[in-house]
N, C-alpha and C positions, 0 to 999 in steps of 0.2 A: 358672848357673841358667837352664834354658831357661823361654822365656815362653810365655802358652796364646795369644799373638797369633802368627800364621801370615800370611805375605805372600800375598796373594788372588791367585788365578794366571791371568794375563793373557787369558788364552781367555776365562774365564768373566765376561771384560766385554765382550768382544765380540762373544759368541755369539748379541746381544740386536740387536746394530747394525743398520741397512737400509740397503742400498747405497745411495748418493746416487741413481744411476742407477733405482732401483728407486722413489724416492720422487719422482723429478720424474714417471716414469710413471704414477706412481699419481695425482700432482698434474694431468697432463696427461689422462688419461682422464678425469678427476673432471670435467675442465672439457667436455671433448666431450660426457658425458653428458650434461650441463645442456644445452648450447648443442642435443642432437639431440631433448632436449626441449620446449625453449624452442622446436626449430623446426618440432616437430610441431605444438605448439599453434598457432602462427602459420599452419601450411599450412592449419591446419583452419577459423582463421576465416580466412585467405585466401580460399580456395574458397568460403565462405559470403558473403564481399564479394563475391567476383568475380559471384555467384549473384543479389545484390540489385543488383548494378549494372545487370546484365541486363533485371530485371523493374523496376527501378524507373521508365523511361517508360512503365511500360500506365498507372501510375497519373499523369501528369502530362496537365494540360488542356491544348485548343487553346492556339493561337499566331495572334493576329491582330495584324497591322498595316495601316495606313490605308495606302493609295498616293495618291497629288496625283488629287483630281477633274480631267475632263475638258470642259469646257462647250460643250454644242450646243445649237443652236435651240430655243427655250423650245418651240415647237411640236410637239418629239418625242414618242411615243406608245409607242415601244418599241424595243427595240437589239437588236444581236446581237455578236460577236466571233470573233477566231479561236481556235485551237488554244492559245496562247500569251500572247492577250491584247496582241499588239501592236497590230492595229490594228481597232477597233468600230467597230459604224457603228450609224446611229438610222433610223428609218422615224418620217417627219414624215407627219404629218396629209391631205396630199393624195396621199400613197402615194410619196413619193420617198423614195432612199435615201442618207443621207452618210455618207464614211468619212472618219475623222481617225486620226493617230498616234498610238499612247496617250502617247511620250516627250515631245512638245513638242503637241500639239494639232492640228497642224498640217491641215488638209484635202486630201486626199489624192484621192478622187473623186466625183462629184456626180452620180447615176442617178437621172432621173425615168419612168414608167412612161406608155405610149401606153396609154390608156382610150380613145379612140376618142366623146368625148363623152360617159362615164359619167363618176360620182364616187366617190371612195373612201369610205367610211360607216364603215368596222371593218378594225381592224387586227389582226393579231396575228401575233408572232414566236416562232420555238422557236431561243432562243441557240445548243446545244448544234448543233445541225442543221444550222444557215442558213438555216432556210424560213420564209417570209414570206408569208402568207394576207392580201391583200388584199378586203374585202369590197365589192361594189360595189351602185351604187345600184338595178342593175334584181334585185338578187337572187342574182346570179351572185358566184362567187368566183374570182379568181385568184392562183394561187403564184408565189411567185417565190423562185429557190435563188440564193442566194448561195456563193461562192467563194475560195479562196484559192491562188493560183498562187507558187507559188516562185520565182525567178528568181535566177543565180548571175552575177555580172560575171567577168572575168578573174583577181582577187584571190581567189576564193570569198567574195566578199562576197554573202549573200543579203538580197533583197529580196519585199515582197510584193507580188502584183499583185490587187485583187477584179477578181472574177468575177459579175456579175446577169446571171441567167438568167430569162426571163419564159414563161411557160407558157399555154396560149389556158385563158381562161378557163368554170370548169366552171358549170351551171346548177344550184344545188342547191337554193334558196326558190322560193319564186311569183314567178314575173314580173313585173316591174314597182314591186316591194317593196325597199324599201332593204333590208341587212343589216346589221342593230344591233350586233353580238356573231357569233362566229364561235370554232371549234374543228377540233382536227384531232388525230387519235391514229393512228399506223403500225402495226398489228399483223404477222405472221410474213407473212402474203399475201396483207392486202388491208387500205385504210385508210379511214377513217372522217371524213367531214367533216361537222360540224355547224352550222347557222347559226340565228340567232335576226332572227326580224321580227316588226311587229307587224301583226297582220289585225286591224281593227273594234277596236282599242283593246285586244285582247287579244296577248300575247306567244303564237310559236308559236314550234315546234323543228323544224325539218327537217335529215333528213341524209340524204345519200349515201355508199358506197360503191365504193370504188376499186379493181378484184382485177386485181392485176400476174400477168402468165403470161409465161415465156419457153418459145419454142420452138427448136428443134434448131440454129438460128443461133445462139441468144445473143441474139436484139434481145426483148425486152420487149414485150408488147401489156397495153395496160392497157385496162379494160372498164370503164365506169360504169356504175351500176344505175339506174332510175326513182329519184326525191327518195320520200323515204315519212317520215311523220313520227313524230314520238316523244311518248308518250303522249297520251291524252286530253284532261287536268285539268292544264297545267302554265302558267297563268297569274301565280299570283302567285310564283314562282320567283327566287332573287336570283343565284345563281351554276352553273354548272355544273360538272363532275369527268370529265375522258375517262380511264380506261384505257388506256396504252402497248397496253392489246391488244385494243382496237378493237373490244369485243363485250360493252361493258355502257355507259351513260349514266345517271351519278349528280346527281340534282339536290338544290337546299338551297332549302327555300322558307321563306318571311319567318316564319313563324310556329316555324320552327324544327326541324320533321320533315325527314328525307331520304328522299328516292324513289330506287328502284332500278332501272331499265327497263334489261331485258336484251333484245340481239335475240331474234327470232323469225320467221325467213323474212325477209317483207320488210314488216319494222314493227319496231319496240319498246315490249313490253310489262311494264307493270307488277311485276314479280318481288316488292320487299319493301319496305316502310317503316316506317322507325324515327325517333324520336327522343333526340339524343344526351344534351342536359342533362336530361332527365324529372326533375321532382323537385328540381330545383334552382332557386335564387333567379332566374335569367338562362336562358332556353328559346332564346333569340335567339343567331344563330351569327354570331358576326364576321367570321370567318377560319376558312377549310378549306384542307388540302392533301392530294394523294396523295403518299405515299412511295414511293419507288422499291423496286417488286415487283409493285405495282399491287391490293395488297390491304389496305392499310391507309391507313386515312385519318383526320388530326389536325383535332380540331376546337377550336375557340377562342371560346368567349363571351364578349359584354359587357361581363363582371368581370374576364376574365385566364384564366379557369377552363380546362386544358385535359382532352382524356378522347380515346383512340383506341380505335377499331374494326377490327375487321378480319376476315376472311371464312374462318371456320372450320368444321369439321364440328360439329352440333347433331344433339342428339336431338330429333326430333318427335313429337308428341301423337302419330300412326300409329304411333310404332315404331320408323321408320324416320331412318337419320343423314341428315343434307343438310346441305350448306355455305350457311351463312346467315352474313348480316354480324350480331356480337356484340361488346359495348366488350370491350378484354383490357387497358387501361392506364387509369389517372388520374393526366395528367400534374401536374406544380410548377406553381403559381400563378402567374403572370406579373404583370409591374406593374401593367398597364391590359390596356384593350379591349385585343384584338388585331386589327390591320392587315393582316395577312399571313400564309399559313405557305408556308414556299419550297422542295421538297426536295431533296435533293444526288443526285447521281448517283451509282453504285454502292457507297453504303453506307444502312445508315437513320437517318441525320442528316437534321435540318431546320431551317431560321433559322425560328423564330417572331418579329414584327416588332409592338412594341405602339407605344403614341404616345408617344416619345422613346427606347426602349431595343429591344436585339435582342439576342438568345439564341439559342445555339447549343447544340440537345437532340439526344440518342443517343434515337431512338423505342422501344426496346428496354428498353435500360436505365434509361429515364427521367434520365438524366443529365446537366447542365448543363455544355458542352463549354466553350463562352466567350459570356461578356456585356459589349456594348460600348454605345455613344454613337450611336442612329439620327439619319439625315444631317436638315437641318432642316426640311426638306417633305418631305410624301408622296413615299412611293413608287410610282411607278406601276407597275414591274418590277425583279424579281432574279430573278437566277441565277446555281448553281454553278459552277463547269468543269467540264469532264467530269474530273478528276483530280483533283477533292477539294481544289487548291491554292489557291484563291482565289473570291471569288465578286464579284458587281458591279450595281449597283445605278442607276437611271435614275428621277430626280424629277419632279417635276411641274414644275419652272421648269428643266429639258432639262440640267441638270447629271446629268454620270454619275460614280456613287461608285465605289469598289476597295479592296476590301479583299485582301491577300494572307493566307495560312492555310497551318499547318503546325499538323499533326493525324494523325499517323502510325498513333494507335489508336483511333480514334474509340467503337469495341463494345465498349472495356474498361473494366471499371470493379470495385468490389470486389462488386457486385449478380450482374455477370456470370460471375466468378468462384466466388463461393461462395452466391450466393444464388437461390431459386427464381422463373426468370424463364418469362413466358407470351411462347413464340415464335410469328411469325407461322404459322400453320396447323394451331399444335397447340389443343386444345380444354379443354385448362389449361394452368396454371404447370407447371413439372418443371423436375428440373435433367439436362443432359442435354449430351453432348459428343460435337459429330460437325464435324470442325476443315474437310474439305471435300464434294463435291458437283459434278452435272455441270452446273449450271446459272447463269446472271449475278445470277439474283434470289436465291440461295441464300444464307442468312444462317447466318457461320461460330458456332457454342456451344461455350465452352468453360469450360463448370461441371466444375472439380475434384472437387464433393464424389461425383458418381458413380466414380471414381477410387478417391476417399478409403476410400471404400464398398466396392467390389473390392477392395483391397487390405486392408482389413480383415477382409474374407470367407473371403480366399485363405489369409490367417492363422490366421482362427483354425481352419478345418479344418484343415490344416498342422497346428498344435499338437494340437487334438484328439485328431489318429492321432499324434503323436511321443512327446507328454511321457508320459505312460502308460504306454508300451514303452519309453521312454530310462529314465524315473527308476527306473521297477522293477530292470527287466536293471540297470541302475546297483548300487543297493540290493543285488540278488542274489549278483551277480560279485565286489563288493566285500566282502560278506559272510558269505556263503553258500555260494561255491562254491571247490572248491579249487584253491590256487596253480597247482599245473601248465594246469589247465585255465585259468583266469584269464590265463597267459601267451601263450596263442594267441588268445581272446577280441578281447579287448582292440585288441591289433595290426590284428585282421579288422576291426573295428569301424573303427577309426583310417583304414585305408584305403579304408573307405567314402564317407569325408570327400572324397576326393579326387577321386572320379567325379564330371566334368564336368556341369555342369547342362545341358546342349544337348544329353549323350546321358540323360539322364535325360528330358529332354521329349520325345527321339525318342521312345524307348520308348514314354510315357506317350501322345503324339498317332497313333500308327501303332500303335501294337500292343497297349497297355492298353486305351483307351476304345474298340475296336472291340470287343476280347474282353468286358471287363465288359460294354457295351452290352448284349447276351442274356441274362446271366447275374447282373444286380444283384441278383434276390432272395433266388439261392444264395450270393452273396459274403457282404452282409447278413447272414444268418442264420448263414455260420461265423463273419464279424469277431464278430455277437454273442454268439455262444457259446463265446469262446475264455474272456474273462474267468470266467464264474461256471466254467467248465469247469478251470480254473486254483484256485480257490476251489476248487471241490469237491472236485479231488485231495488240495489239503492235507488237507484234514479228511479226509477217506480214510484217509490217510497217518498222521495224528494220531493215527487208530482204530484202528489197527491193533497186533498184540499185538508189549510190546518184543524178545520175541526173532526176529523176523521183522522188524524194523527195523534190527537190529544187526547181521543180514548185509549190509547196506549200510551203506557205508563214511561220513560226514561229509562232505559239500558232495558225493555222487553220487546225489543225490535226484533230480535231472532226468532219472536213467535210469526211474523210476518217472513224471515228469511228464507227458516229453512224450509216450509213446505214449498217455497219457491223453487228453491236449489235441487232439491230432492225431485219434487217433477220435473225440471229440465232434464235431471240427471235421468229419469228415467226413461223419460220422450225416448234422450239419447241413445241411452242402452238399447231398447225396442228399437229404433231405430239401427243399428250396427250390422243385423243379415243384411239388409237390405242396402248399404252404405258398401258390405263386402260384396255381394254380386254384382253393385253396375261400377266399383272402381276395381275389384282384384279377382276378376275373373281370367284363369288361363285353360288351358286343354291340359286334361290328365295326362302323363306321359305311358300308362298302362293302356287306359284304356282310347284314348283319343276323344273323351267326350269334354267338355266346358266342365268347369266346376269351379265355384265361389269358397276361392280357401287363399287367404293371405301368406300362409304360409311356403304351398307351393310356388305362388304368385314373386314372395320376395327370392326364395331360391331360383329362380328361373330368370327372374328380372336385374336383378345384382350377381348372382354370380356366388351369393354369399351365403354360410351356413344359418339354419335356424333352429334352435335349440330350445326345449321346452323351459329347461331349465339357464335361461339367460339374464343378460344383465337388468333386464327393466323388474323381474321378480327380486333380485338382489336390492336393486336400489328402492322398491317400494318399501320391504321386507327392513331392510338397517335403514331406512327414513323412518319407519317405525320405531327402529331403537333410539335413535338421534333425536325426533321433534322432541319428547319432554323433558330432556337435558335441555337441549335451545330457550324452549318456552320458558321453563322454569326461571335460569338465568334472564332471560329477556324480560320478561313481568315483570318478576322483585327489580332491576335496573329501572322500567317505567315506571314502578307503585311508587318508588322514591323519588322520583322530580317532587320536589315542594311543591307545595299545592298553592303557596303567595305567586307562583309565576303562573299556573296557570289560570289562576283567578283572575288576573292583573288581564291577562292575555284575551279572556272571554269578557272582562270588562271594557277593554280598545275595540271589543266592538267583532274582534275574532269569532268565526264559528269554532264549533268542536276538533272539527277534524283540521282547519287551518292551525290552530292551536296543538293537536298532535303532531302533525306534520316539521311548524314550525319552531315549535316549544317544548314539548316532550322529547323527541329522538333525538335533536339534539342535544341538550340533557342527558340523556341516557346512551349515548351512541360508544359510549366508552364501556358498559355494562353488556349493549348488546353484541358488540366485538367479541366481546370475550365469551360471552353465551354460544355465539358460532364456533370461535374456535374451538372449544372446548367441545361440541357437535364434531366438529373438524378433525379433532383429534381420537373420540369416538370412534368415528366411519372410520378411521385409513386405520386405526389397530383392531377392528371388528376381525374377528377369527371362526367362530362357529357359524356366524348364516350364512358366509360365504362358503363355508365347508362346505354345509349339507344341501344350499340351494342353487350348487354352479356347477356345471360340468368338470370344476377345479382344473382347468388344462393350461398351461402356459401359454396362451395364443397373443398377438398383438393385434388385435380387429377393431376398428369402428365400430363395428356391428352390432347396435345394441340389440341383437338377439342372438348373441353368440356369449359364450361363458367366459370367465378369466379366471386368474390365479393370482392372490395378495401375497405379497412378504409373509406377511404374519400366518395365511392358514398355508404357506407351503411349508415355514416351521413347523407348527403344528402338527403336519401329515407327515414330514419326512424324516425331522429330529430322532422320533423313538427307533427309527430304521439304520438311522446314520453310523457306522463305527466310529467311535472316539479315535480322534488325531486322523482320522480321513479328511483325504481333501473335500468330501460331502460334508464331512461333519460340520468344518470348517468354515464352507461355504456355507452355510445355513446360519451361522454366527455373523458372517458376513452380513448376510439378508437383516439382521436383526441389529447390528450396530448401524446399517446405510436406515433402518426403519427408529430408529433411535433419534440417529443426528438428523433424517427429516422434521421427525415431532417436534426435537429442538428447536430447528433452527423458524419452524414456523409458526410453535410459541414463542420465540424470543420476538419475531418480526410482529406479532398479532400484540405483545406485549407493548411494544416500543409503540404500535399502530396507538395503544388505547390511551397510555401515558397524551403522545400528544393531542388525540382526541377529546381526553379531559381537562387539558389544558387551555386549548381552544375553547369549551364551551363549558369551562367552569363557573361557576354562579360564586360571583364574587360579593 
């Protein structure tokens, strides 16, 4: 009896098996996947570590340290130093000079000055310099430079030697008048010494000028002028202000106004007078200083209160602009009176110095650098180094303080950065980024948000001209037109993608914006009449009786479009002189005749610049790079709607395009999202067309005929320039983590957009 059990035959158990070998592969790739995941993610906040690391000292403050006081003769009245800080010296009260060690104290050499039977009255030293202004008792002043000699032994061991140099003294007051107070300011070619006596109980000013000339040797002749004095009324006066440039004398008188006497031949005359606290509880000025630029001045009242000035262009009741001194800051409150303001040499820092504390402010950005512990008497004098590294201080009972100082960024702060700051000369706030300059007084700006600005400009024209042409042609191709055709499309498109953006900004900076330049109002007028011209075909098209539609084939409709499109477009173009003569006709400004030119037309009618090289060549130009990234994306997303929906859809009885409308893009709208962004992400990190096709200037305008400047090509341009651990350097890493965490954070948003857009309209 056979049974209905049959022995199962050995193939058909093993025909299911996976090689060992095939399953370790698969286990082994499984694992590389992960890990070249895991290591993408890593590289990407790698880069954005490495990115904050960079930027993270602009935002770190000063660095002070105390160095061991140095004690000289209670009798000293003001110091000076070297280069280094090794070895300072004091000017005591009968005009003598001592130098000590700074390491151990030690005194080192002892210079007193041959007066010849006169007496020293007024003292005053400029650290930075070495010069020493002697005021003597008949009126007369004499300089004296100090020096510093190097000296090498056999070892290279170097030593310092001073050097006092005394100079015959110059006649600058009345004869026979002691000099109370005294000043001196170097300008480019000639210098300025001011001295203070008093006639009949009243305080006067008198100064001289100094003008150095070299002739055809090389030896110097210096020329002094007649003493001539400075203003009229300047009695009750408590401090004076020179200018590094020797051709203005600013006074602070007790009641709390400040006088402005600029030369004039051979006098100084009255210019302007303001007062700083107007309006405030305390009119009375503690403490002034000039900053280094020589146009801005810190002022400090009674309370703490501070407020800076500084000498900008105004409008005047004539009409007419004139640089007049105007406050542009209201500085942080300070603990107390103020004592002092001290300023630093080649940046606009300044020690503000109240009664126990000292502060270190960025004048710009209003910024509190470092606050410390003021030494326990008066100060009679500070000052910086010339390098920013330290500054040093000399009290009333001849002790000399030191502080060292490590402050690598002083102009940075997040005010500077991102907020709208009033710079010296301009005549408001702006934000505004111009990183150098040919000049020592030139203060570097480096506000992103004008960047931020450009590059959001650049964008959205860029889109403007892309997504319109990507998503439709997308739409269409995918659509509408037929396969064969579709197969060559597509590919052309794809390798559009690949044209270098560096010959795309050639083009665009040498041979677009010079053509468009003439010819904007004809471009215009076809870009504007392609769409309704596209529009009107169809319906045309629509109208037309079906058996004259039927001789045309299914997706060869374009052979009816474009010679539509293209003649409007041309009408248009031919039409464009003539569209410019009867709307942008204005009068030459040379010659006073009419003349049909848009461009003068917008300059004269707006107020506003126009640039050959502007934003609408930019955004045609990267709308170029953008469409076939978008299209590409957006297609492949339509080709893949299942074709069961939309057969279903054109069998209810749907036309074609209700069915795209209603049935494809949604469908696809999670495909097409991400096609834009990825367009989107494109455009804002585009670097070369924007180079070569923009004016590249940092501007914040409307204007789409004016130029801008992106994050990414001011890298570009500035980087190679930048010094390592500069505050440029710095800031330009800046620009590129804020250009970072933008892309971020608006793939993450376009990400999360698509997730629920595919959930919404997922085909279940």
């Amino acid at each position: 009896m056979e049974t209905s059990d049959k022995k199962a035959d050995p193939a058909s158990k093993t025909r299911f098996d996976v090689s060992p070998m095939t399953l370790a592969a698969d286990r082994w790739m499984g694992r590389l996947i992960r890990c070249g995941g895991v290591g993408v993610v890593l590289a990407v906040f790698g880069m954005l570590g490495f990115l904050i690391f960079q930027i993270f000292p602009l935002f770190s403050g000063a660095q002070v340290k105390m160095a061991a006081p140095i004690q000289f003769p209670a009798n000293a009245v003001a110091f000076g130093e070297d280069e280094y800080g090794e070895m300072p010296f004091v000017c005591l009260a009968d005009g003598s000079i001592i130098f000590q060690r700074a390491q151990d104290g030690s005194k080192v050499l002892a210079w007193a000055p041959k007066l010849s039977g006169r007496q020293v009255t007024a003292i005053r030293s400029y650290p930075r310099t070495g010069m020493v202004l002697l005021g003597l008792s008949d009126g007369s002043v004499e300089e004296l430079k100090v020096a510093y000699h190097s000296n090498f032994d056999a070892a290279g061991k170097r030593t310092l030697e001073p050097v006092v140099t005394a100079f015959e003294p110059i006649q600058v007051g009345q004869a026979g008048l002691p000099c109370l107070d005294l000043w001196n300011a170097k300008g480019l070619s000639a210098r300025l010494i001011v001295v203070q006596q008093s006639v009949s109980g009243k305080a006067k000013l008198t100064a001289v000028r100094l003008t150095e000339r070299k002739g055809l040797g090389g030896k110097a002749k210096i020329t002094t002028s007649e003493p001539y004095g400075v203003g009229a009324d300047v009695a009750d006066f408590e401090s004076v202000l020179l200018p590094s440039t020797a051709d203005a004398v600013v006074l602070i008188r007790k009641s709390g106004e400040v006088r402005v006497y600029a030369e004039a031949g051979d006098s100084f005359v009255l210019s302007q007078a303001f007062t700083p606290f107007q309006g405030t509880a305390d009119h009375h000025i503690a403490a002034a200083g000039m900053i280094f630029g020589n146009v801005s001045i810190v002022f400090v009242n009674g309370v703490g209160e501070q407020q800076v000035w500084s000498i900008y262009p105004q409008l005047q009741p004539d009409g007419l602009s004139q640089r007049r001194w105007g406050q542009i800051h209201e500085g942080e409150k300070l603990a107390g009176a103020g004592r002092g303001v001290y300023a630093a040499e080649g940046n606009k820092c300044y020690l503000a110095a109240t009664e126990g504390r000292l502060q270190i402010h960025n004048m710009t950005t209003g910024s509190l650098r470092w606050e410390g512990v003021a030494p326990r008497f008066a100060i009679r004098q500070l000052a910086f180094a010339g390098n920013y590294d330290r500054f040093t201080a000399l009290d009333v009972q001849g002790v000399m303080h030191r502080w060292e100082l490590v402050d690598h960024h002083p102009e940075s702060s997040w005010s500077a950065f991102f907020g709208k700051i009033w710079y010296e000369g301009a005549s408001a706030p702006a934000y505004a980024w111009q990183s150098s300059a040919g000049s020592d007084e030139f203060e570097a700006k480096y506000s992103l948000v004008p960047l931020f600005y450009g590059t959001v400009k650049g964008t959205f024209y860029a889109l403007l001209f892309a997504l319109p042409i990507a998503l439709t042609a997308a739409i269409y191709v995918s659509q509408f037109l037929r396969p064969e055709f579709r197969q060559v499309v597509k590919p052309v498109m794809e390798i559009m993608a690949s044209l270098p953006s560096v010959v795309l900004g050639f083009l665009a900076g040498l041979w677009l914006a010079p053509l468009v330049d003439s010819r904007i109002v004809p471009l215009l007028c076809a870009v504007a009449v392609l769409a309704p011209a596209a529009i009107a075909a169809g319906f045309i098209w629509s109208a037309l009786p079906q058996p004259w539609r039927r001789q045309v084939a299914p997706g060869m409709e374009f052979l009816w479009l474009l010679p539509f499109v293209v003649l409007c477009g041309w009408l248009a173009w031919t039409s464009g002189p003539a569209i410019e003569a009867f709307f942008f006709t204005v009068k030459d400004s040379s010659s006073g005749l009419p003349i049909a030119d848009i461009r003068e037309w917008w300059r004269q009618s707006t107020g506003a610049t126009y640039d050959s090289r502007n934003s609408l060549v930019v955004g045609f130009v990267m709308g170029f790079a953008v469409i076939p990234i978008v299209f590409t994306i957006a297609e492949d997303a339509l080709s893949n709607v299942p074709n069961s929906l939309v057969s279903g859809s054109l069998a209810l009885g749907a036309s074609r395009w209700q069915t795209v409308w209603s049935v494809v893009i949604p469908t696809a709208i999670s495909g097409i999202v991400s096609g834009v962004m990825i367009g989107f992400g494109r455009a804002i990190g585009e670097t070369m067309i924007v180079v070569m096709a923009t004016g590249n200037t940092a501007v914040m305008e409307s204007n789409p005929f004016s130029g801008m400047r992106t994050l990414s090509a001011n890298i570009a341009v500035e980087l190679p320039e930048a010094a390592a651990g500069h505050t440029h350097y710095r800031a330009l890493f800046l620009g590129a983590c804020c250009l970072f965490l933008l892309t971020f954070v608006i793939n993450t948003l376009a990400e999360i957009l698509r997730q629920r857009l595919r959930e919404r309209y997922k085909v279940v």
